[in-house]
MIBA-48011 format. One record per residue (C-alpha): residue number from 1; y, x, z. Coordinates in steps of 0.001 Angstrom, whole numbers. Example, Ala and Ser with C-alpha at 12.3 -4.5 7.8 and 13.67 -1.06 7.14 Angstrom:
! MIBA-48011
1:-4500:12300:7800
2:-1060:13670:7140
END
This chain:
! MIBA-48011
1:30767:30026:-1060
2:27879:30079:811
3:24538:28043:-800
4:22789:25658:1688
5:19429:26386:2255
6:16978:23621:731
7:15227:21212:2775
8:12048:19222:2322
9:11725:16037:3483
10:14092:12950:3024
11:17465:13224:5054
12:18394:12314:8069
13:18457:8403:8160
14:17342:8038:4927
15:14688:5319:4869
16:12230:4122:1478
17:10252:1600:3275
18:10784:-2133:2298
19:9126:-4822:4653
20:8593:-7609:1573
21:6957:-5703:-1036
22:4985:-3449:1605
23:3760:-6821:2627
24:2688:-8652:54
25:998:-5502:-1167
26:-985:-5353:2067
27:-1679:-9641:1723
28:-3094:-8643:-1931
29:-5219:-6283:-867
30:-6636:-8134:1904
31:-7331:-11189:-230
32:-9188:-9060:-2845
33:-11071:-7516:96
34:-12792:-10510:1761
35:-13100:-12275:-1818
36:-15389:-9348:-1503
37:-16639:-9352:1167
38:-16096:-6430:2187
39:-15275:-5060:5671
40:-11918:-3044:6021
41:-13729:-877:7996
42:-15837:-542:4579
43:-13123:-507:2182
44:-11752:2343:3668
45:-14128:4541:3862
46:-15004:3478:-22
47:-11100:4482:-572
48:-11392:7710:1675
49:-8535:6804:4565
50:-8846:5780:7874
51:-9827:2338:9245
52:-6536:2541:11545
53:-4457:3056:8114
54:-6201:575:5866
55:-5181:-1616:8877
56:-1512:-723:8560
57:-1556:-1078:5234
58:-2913:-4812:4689
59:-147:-5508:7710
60:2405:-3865:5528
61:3328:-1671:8002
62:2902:1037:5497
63:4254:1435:2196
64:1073:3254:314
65:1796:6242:-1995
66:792:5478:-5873
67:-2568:7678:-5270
68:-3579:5213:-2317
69:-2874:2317:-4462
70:-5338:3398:-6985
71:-8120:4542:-4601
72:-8264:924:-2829
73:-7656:-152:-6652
74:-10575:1759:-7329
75:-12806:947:-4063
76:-11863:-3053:-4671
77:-13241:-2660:-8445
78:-10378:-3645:-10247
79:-7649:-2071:-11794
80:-4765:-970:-10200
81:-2702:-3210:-12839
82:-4704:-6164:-11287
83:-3544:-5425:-7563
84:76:-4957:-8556
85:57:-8286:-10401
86:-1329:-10029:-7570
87:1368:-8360:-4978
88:3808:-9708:-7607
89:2688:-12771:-7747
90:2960:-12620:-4090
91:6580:-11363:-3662
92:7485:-13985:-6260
93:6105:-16946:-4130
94:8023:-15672:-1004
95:11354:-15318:-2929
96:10900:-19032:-3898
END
């Protein structure tokens, strides 16, 4: 028997992106940001990613990687304990 040759990436069709918690993450960190008052242009170059990105992320267009979460964690001045709690609080008042 023949071994198949390992590939990176996910498979074919496989998908991890959820809409609802990408969103409220995004709707969390946008309502930390201009209670702020801080540009996005601002808070992403305080978090080290580009403006176009930050963008897609407070859209939730993009479902940010754990390190992401805690440099905009970090460049918003709270915890990253703080942001997740708020996107929960968030995803709980849509489910309702």
């Amino acid at each position: 028997m023949q071994k198949r040759p390992i590939q990176r990436g996910r498979p074919t069709g496989a998908t991890t992106f959820e809409a609802e918690p990408a969103r409220a993450f995004g709707e969390a960190v946008r309502a930390l940001r201009t209670e702020h008052g801080v540009a996005q242009e601002a808070l992403a170059h305080l978090a080290g990613v580009e403006r176009s990105h930050m963008g897609k992320v407070e859209r939730g267009e993009h479902m940010p990687t754990l390190a992401l979460i805690l440099k905009i964690a970090r460049a918003l001045g709270c915890s990253s304990a703080e942001l997740m709690a708020e996107t929960e609080r968030r995803l709980a008042a849509s489910e309702s």
